[in-house]
C-alpha positions in Angstrom: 0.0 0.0 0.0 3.0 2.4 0.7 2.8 2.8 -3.5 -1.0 3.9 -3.1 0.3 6.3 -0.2 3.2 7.6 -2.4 1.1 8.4 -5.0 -1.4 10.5 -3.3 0.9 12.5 -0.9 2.7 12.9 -5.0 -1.1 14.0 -6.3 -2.2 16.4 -3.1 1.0 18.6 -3.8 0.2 21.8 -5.2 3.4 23.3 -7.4 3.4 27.2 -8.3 3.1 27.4 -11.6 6.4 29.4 -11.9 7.9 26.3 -10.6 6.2 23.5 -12.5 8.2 20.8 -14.6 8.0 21.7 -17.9 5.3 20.5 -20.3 7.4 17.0 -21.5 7.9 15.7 -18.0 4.1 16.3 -16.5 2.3 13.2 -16.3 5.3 10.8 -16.2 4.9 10.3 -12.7 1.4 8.4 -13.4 3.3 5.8 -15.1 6.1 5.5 -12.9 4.0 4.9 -10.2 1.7 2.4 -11.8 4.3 0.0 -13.1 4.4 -1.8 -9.5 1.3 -3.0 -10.2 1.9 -4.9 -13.0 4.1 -7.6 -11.1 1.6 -7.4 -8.6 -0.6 -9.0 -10.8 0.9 -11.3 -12.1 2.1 -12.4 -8.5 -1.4 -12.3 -7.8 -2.4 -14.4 -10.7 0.4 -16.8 -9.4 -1.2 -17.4 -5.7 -3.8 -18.2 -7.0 -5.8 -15.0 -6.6 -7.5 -14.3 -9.7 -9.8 -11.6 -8.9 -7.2 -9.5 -7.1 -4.8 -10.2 -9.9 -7.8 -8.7 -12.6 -8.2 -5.7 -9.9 -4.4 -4.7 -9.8 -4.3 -4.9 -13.9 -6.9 -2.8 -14.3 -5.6 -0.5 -12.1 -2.9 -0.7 -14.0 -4.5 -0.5 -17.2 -6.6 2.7 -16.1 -3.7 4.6 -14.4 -1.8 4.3 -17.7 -4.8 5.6 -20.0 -5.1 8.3 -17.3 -1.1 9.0 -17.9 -1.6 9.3 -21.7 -4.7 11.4 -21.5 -3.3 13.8 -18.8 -0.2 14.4 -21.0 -1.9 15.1 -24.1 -4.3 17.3 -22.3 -1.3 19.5 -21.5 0.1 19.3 -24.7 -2.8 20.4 -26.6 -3.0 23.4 -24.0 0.2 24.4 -24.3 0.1 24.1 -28.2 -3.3 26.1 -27.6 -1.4 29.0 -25.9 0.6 29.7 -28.7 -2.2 31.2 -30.7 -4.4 34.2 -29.9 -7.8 32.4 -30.6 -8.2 29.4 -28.2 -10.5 26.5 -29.2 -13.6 26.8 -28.1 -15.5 24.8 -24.8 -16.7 21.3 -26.4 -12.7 20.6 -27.2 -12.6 16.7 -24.9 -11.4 17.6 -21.5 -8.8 15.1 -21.5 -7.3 15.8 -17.9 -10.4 16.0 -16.5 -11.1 12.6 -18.3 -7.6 11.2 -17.0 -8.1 12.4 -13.6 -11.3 10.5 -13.2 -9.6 7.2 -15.0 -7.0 7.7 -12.6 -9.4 8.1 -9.6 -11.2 4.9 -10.2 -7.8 2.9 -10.7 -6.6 3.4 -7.2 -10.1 2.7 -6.2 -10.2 -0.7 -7.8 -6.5 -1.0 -6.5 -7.6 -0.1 -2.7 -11.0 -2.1 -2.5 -10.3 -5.3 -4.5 -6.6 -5.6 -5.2 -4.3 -5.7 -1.7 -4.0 -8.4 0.4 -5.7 -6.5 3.2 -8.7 -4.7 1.9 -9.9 -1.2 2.5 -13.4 -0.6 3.0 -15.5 0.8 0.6 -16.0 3.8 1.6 -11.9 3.8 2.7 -11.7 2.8 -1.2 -14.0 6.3 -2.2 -12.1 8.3 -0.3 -8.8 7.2 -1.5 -10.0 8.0 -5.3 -11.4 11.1 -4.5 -8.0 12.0 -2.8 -6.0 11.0 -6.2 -8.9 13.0 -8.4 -8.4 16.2 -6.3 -4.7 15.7 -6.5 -5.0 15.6 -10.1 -6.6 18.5 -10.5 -4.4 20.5 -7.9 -1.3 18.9 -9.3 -2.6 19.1 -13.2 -5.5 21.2 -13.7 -8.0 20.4 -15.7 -8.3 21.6 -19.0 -9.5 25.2 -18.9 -13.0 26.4 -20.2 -12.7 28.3 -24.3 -14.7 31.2 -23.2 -13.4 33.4 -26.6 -16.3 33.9 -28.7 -17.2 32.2 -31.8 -16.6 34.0 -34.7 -19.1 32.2 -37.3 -20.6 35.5 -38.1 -17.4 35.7 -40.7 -18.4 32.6 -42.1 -15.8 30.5 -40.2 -15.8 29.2 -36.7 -12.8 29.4 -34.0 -12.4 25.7 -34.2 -12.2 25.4 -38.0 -10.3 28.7 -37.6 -7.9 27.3 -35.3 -7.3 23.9 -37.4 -7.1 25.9 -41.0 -4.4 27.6 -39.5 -2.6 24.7 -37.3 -2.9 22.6 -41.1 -1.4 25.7 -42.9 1.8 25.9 -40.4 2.2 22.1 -41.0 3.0 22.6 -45.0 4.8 25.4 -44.1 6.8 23.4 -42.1 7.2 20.4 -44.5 8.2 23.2 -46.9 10.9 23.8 -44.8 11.8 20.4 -44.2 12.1 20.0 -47.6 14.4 22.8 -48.5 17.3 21.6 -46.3 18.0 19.0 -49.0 17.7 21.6 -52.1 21.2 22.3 -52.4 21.0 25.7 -54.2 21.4 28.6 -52.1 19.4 30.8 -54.3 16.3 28.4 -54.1 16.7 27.8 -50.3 17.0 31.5 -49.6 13.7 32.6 -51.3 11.9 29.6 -49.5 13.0 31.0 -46.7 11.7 34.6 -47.2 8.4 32.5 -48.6 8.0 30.2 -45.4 8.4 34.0 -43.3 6.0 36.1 -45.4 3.6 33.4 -45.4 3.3 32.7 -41.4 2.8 36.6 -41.6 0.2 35.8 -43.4 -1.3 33.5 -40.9 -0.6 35.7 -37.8 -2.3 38.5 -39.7 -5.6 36.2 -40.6 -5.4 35.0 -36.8 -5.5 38.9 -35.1 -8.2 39.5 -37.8 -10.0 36.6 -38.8 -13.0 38.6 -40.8 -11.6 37.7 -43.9 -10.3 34.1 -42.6 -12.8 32.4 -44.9 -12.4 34.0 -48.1 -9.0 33.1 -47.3 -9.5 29.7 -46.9 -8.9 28.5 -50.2 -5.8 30.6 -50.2 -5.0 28.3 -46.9 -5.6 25.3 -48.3 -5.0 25.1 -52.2 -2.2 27.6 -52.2 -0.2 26.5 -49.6 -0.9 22.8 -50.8 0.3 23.6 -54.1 3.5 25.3 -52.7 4.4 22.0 -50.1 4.0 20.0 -53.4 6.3 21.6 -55.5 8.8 21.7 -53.0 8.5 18.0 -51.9 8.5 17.3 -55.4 11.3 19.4 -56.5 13.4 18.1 -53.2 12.9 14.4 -54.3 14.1 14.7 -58.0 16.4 17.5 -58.2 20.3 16.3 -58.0 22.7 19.2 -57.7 24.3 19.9 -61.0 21.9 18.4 -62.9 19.3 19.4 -65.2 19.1 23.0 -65.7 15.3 22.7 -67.2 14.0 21.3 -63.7 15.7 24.4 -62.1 14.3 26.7 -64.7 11.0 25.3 -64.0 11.1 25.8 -60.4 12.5 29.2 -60.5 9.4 30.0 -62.7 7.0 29.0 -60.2 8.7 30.4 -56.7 8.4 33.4 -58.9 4.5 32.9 -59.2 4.5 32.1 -55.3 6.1 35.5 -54.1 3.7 36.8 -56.6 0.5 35.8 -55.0 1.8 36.0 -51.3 2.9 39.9 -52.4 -1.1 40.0 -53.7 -2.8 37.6 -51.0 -1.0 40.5 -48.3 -1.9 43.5 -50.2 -5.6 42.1 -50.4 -5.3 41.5 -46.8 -5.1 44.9 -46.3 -7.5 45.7 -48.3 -10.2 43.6 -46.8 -10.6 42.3 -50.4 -10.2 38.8 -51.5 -12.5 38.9 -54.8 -10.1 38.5 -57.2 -7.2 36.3 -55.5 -8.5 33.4 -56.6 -8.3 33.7 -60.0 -3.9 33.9 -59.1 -4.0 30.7 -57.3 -5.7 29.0 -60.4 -3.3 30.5 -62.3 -0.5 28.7 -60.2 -2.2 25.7 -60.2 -1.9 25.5 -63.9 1.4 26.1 -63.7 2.4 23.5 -61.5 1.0 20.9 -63.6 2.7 22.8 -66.4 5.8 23.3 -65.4 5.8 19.6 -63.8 8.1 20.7 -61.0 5.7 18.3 -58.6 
């Protein structure tokens, strides 16, 4: 039982948030704690005591879920912070949700899997200790009180996701370019890769024209990942000047339309953007950089 006792004198501490361990280490201590249990079990299962053996897996089983949950309810937080719109309330509480798989674990553990048995109500109040611990220790994932924004046409979740998709091709872009071997091509998609995410940060303080910009978003920034990818995978320095020709052409077209998609930014006017990006869509299959 002293594992039980560890872990809730571990769960009751409160830590400062100036002093908590940083986002990669919270929730480790679930596990760490829980792994006693699965010899337990199977020492259990060896005395012959098959229903506390079933009682100290799923303890096990439940404390680990909790674990996973707890983690990547601080990870999606923290990834949340990073942007000015936050998604909104129905998002799964998933701390919440791993403090109460956690609670019932040690429950299970405390009533049906030890040698000598706690009560039941002993067993409740054990659990309850660990889910209060959790949530002094944790938190539970906070409420999206920032309001919707659907009157644009677009709401703060699909807001929120256009954008986290757009900054994955923009980093694919750049995890492309570090095999392109020619400065010249790696430098402009760097100044691309920058003007773009200002791009994004200027859609995310002022998302009214967020879904005229959506196809912008999505087929633009598509089309750019896929030339790069495509260019990466077949280009071999010093050779063949037409593929390079080719490429060049079509950056071209890409600082082209970021240089219009900004300026129409600015303008609050989209109306005529998308007639550019269909323009560099033909040119991609065109130029047969992809």
């Amino acid at each position: 039982m002293s594992g039980l006792s560890g872990l809730i004198m571990a769960a009751v501490t409160r830590i400062e948030s100036d002093t908590k361990p940083k986002v990669l280490w919270r929730g480790i201590l679930l596990y760490l704690l829980a792994l006693p249990l699965l010899p337990a079990a199977f020492f259990s299962l060896m005395d012959g005591n098959p229903s506390e053996a079933i009682a100290r897996a799923a303890g096990l089983v439940l404390t680990m879920t909790a674990a996973t949950l707890i983690r990547k309810g601080i990870r999606l937080d923290n990834e949340a912070r990073k942007r000015r719109l936050r998604r909104r309330a129905s998002t799964v509480q998933y701390r919440m949700i791993g403090a109460g798989l956690a609670a019932a674990g040690v429950f299970i553990v405390a009533w049906l899997g030890l040698a000598d048995r706690y009560s039941l109500l002993e067993s409740i109040l054990y659990g309850l200790a660990v889910l209060l611990g959790c949530y002094l220790y944790y938190d539970f994932d906070p409420a999206r009180k920032d309001p919707d924004i659907a009157a644009v046409g677009i709401t703060t979740e699909e807001l929120v996701e256009l954008l986290d998709e757009a900054e994955g091709r923009l980093q694919s872009i750049e995890h492309s370019s570090r095999s392109i071997h020619n400065i010249e091509f790696k430098d402009r998609l760097r100044r691309i890769v920058k003007e773009a995410r200002d791009i994004l940060d200027t859609i995310e303080r002022d998302p009214v024209d967020a879904r005229r910009a959506r196809k912008f978003l999505k087929v633009y920034l598509d089309g750019a990942q896929q030339v790069t990818e495509g260019y990466a995978r077949t280009h071999t320095e010093g050779e063949s000047h037409a593929l390079e020709d080719n490429f060049r052409r079509v950056l071209t077209t890409i600082e082209t339309v970021i240089a219009e998609q900004q300026l129409k930014l600015k303008e609050n006017n989209l109306s005529d953007l998308d007639v550019n990006i269909e323009v560099l869509q033909m040119q991609l299959e065109k130029e047969g950089v992809t």
